[in-house]
N, C-alpha and C positions, 0 to 999 in steps of 0.2 A: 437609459439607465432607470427609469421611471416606471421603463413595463416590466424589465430585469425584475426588478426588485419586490413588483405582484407578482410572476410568476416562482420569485424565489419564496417566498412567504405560501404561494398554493404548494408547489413541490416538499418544502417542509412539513406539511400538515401533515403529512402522508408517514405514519409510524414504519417504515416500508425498509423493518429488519426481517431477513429473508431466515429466518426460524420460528415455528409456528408455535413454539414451545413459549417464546416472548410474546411476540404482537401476532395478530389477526393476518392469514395468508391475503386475506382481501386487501389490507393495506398496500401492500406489495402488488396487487395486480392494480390496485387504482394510480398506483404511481407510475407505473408502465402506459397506461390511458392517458395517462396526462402529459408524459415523454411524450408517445405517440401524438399526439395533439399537437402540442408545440412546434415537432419537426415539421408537421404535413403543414401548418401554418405558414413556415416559416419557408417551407416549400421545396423540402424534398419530397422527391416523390416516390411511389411503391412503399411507406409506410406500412411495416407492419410488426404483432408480438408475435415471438417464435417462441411456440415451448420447449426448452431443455431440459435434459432426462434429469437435469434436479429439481424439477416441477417448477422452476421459473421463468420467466419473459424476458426474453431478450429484442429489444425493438431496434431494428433494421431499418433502414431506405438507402436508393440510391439515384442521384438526377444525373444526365448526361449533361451535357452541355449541345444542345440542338444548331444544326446548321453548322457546324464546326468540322475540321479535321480534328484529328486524333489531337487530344490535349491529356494534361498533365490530369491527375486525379491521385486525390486527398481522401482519407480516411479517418475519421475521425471519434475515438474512441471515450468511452464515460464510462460509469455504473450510477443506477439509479437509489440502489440499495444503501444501506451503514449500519452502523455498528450498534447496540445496546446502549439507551441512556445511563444506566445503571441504577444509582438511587438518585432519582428524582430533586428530592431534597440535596444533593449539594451540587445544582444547578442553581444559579444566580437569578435566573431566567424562567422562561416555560420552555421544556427542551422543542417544542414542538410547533412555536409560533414565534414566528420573524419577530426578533427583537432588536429595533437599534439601541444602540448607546454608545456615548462616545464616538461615532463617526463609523462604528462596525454593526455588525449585522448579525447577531447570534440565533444559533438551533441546530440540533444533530443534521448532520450535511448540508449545512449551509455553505462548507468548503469541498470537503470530503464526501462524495464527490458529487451533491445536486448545485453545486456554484460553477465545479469545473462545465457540467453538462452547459449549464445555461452562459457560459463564456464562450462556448461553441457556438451556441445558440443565436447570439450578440450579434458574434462574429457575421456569422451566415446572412442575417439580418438586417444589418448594415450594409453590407455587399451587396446584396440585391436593390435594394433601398434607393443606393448611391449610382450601380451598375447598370441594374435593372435586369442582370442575370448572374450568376457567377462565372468566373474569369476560368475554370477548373471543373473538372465532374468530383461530384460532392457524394462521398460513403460515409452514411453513420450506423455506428452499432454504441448501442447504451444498453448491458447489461442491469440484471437486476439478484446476482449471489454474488458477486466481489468478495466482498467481506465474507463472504462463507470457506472460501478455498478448496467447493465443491465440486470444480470444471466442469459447470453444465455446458458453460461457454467455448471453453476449450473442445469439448467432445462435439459442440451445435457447429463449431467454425470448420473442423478439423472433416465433416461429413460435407458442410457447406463451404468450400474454400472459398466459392464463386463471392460472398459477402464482406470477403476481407482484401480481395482483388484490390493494390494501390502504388502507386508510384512511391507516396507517402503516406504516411503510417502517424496521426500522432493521437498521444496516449495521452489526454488529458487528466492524469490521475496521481499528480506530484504537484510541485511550485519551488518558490524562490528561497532560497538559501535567509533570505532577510528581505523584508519589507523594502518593496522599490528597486530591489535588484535580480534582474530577469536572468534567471536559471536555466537551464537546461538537463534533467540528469541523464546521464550517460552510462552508470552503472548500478544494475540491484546485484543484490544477493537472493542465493540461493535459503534455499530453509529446508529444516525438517527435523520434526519433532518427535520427538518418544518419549513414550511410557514407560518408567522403571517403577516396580513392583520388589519389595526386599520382605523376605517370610526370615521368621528365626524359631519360632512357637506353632503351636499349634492353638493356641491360646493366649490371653494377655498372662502377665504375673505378677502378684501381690509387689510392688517394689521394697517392701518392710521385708519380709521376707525373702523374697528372690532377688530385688537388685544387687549387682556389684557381680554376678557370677552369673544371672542369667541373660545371655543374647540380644540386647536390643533392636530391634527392626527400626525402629528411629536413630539410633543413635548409629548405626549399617547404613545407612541411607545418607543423615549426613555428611558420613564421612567419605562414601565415594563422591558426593555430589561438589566436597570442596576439593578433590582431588580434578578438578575439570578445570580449575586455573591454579597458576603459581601465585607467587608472595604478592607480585605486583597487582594483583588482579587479573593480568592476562591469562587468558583459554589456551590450553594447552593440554589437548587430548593424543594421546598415544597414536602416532602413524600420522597426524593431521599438520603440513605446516603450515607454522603460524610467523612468517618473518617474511610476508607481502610489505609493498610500497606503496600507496597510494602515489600516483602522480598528476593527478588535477590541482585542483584551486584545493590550497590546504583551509582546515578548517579554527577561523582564530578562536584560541583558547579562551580569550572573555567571553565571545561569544556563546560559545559552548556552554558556559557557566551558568550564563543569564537563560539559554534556552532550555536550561535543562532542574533551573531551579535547584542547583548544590546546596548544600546546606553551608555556613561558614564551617572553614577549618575542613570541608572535604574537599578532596584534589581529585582532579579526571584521573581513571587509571589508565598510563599511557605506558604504563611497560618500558620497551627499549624502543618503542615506534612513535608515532607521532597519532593526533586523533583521529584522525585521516586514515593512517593506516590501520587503526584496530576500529574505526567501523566502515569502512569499504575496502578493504586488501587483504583481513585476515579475517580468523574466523572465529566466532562468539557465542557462546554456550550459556543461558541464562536459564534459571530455574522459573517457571511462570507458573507453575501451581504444585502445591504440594498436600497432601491426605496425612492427617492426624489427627488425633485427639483436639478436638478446638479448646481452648482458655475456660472457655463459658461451662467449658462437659467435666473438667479436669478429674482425674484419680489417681490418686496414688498407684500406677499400673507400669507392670515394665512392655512394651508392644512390641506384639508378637508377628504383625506387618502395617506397612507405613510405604506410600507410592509418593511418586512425583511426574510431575512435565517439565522436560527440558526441552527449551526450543535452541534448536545448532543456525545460526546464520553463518554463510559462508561465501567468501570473492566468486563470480562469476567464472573464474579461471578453473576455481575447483567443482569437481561432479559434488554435485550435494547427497548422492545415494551412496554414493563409496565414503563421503562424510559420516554420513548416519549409520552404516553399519560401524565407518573406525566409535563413535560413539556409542553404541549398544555394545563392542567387544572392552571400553574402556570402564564403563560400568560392570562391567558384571567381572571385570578384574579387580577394580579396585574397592569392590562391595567387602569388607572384614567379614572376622566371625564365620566365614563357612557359609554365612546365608543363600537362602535359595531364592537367584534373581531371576526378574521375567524382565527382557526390554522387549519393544519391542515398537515398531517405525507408528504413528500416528499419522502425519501428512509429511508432501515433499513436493517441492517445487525449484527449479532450477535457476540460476542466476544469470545475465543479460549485458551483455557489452554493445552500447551500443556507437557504428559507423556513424563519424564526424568528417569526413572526406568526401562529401557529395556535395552537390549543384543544391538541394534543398536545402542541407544542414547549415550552407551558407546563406542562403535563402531566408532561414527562420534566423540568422542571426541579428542578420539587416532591418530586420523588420522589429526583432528585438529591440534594439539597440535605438530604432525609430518611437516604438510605445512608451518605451523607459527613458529615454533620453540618456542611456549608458551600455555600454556592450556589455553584452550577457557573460557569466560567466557558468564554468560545470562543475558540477557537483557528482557526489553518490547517490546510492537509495537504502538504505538499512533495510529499509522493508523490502518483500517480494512481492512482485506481480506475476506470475505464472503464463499469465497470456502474452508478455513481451518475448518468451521465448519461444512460446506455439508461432505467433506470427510472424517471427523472424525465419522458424521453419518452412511456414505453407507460403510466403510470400519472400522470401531469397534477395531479391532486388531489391525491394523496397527500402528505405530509408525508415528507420523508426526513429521518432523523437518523444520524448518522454516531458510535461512543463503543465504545469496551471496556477490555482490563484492562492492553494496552502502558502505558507509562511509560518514560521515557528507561535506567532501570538495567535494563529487560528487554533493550535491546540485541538489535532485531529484526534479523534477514539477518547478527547478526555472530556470532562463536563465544560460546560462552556463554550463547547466550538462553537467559532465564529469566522466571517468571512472580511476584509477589509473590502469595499465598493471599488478602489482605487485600483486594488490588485486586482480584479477583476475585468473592470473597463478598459485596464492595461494589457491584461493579457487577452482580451476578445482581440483589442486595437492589434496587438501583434499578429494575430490569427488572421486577422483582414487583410493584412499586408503583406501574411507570407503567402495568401494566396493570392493577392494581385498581384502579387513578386512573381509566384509561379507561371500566372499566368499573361504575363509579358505584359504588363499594364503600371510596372515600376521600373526606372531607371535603378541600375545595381549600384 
């Protein structure tokens, strides 16, 4: 845990958001250098960066297992890249340099995802250490656009299947429902995002003057965008249904509470389903950015156009493209005034069920249940991963599991991410185990 924790503090240093528009493109390749480092260290071998056609590095290797017959083989997947500190100042911390406190370990991807990488890492490391070889032939791929949703990786796998080749498949790029309790998720959602655009004018207008009788493009906008859920708060777009079940481990309401920082006196909006069901079983329309007049610029003006982004998350069960078109035709129905609407698709990524009925999936439980001292249990994924679905494509058989060392107080994409040391050392320890599990070196 002692070298973990310098290598976690080098990986961080590293501003290594894959848009150049933010940080320096060099960031991003030195953190690919230092991936690559680590693994050949650690001792995979054929280490190398691959460039993808979104001009980033994706670092590859892969070790047989020498003198053996045909054994089992593990894939194991990261991104090195994240997300925007935003404003600096309401960081606690330096976002940029390994900070303990209180027993955790703060800086943009310290969890998400250069903690998951180096829990891989751990794992591997330990193995050999203890083994003296690994028990499994060992595949890693550690992108570096995740957080972009630009599938360099997708297009680099999809030419190269030969590097995603695995019996198992795991996506170290999630974690535990709660601190100390070993997760698994089993289902994301799909996504897909659009642009709506509302014209009323050709110009703004005097509101002294012309309001009350002239067209508002803002006030057109808002009023399709609250037509996208009913009373209760639930999404409810025309064609779309929204009256899924969740059937995993239900999600407890204080919880929620606590991880979601409500304010008093606000209640979850839980409709006629349960939390469970409105965020992994149905499907969820949220406004994430919107174009107007700022507070700061204010005038007396009636607007004459006014845009937005809504991002659509949707169950695995539904197409997320037949989603986003029923939401670009629910827009531009429900836009008043006659306005002239543009939607129109932004990005789109499909949702991911993942098989619990294999020889691994009980493999990884065991071994769960051995790190945490309590059996795992499943969860969802609100967010999308786009690659769980490429690889469940190119690779058929393989078992995909999805688990790392997030938890709700790592507080991923906000200020202050942090990593807990415990959930990490626990989820390597599981990682070691499901692969001496695999490879017949654990009683079941």
């Amino acid at each position: 845990m002692p070298r973990v924790r310098d290598d976690l503090a080098r990986l961080v240093s590293f501003r290594s958001v894959a848009n150049a528009a933010i940080e320096p493109v060099e960031e991003c390749r030195r953190a690919a250098e230092a991936v690559a480092e680590l693994l050949t260290e650690v001792g995979v071998a054929g280490v190398e960066a691959i460039p993808t056609a979104d001009e980033s590095l994706a670092v590859v290797g892969r070790t047989a297992v020498a003198g053996r017959r045909r054994v089992l083989s593990v894939l194991l997947y990261s991104h090195y890249d994240v997300v925007p500190v935003g404003d600096p100042s309401l960081w606690t911390v330096p976002p940029w340099e390994l900070t303990e406190r209180e027993g955790r370990w703060y800086a943009r991807g310290s969890a998400d995802c250069k903690g998951n990488f180096l829990a891989s890492v751990l794992a591997l490391r330990a193995l050999r250490e203890v083994l003296g070889e690994w028990p499994v032939e060992v595949a890693v791929v550690c992108e570096g656009s995740e957080e972009q949703s630009s599938g360099g990786l997708e297009a680099l796998v999809r030419a190269r299947p030969d590097l995603v080749q695995a019996d198992t498949i795991l996506i170290a790029d999630t974690g535990n429902v709660e601190a100390g309790l070993p997760t698994l998720t089993t289902s994301l959602r799909g996504t897909g995002s659009v642009l709506v655009t509302v014209r009323t004018m050709e110009r703004a207008a005097h509101s002294g003057m012309f309001g009350g009788a002239a067209p508002d493009a803002l006030q057109a906008l808002l009023m399709a965008l609250a037509k996208l859920r009913d009373a209760s708060g639930e999404t409810t777009i025309d064609g779309l249904d929204h009256s899924g079940v969740w059937d995993g481990n239900p999600f407890d309401a204080r919880r929620f509470r606590h991880d979601t920082a409500l304010l008093d006196g606000v209640a979850p909006l839980t409709g006629d389903g349960t939390i469970g069901d409105l965020l992994w079983a149905r499907p969820a329309a949220t406004v994430i950015a919107i174009d107007a007049t700022p507070v700061s610029q204010v005038t007396a003006a009636v607007h004459a156009e006014a845009r937005a982004v809504v991002n659509l998350r949707v169950p695995p069960s539904t197409d997320a493209a037949v989603a986003q078109r029923l939401l670009i035709e629910h827009l531009e129905r429900h836009t008043p005034f006659g306005a002239h609407v543009e939607a129109k698709p932004v990005s789109l990524g499909h949702g991911f069920t993942a098989r619990t009925d294999g020889p691994a999936y009980r493999a990884m439980g065991r071994a769960m249940e051995r790190a945490f001292d309590r059996p795992p249990v499943t969860t969802g994924q609100g967010g999308s991963i786009p690659l769980a679905t490429t690889l469940a494509e190119l690779v058929p058989d393989a078992e995909i599991m999805l688990l790392g060392v997030e938890e709700p107080a790592s507080r991923i994409h906000a200020t202050d991410e942090s990593v807990s040391p415990d959930e990490l050392r626990r989820t390597a320890l599981a990682q070691a185990l499901f692969m001496a599990d695999l490879g017949g070196l654990l009683d079941a």
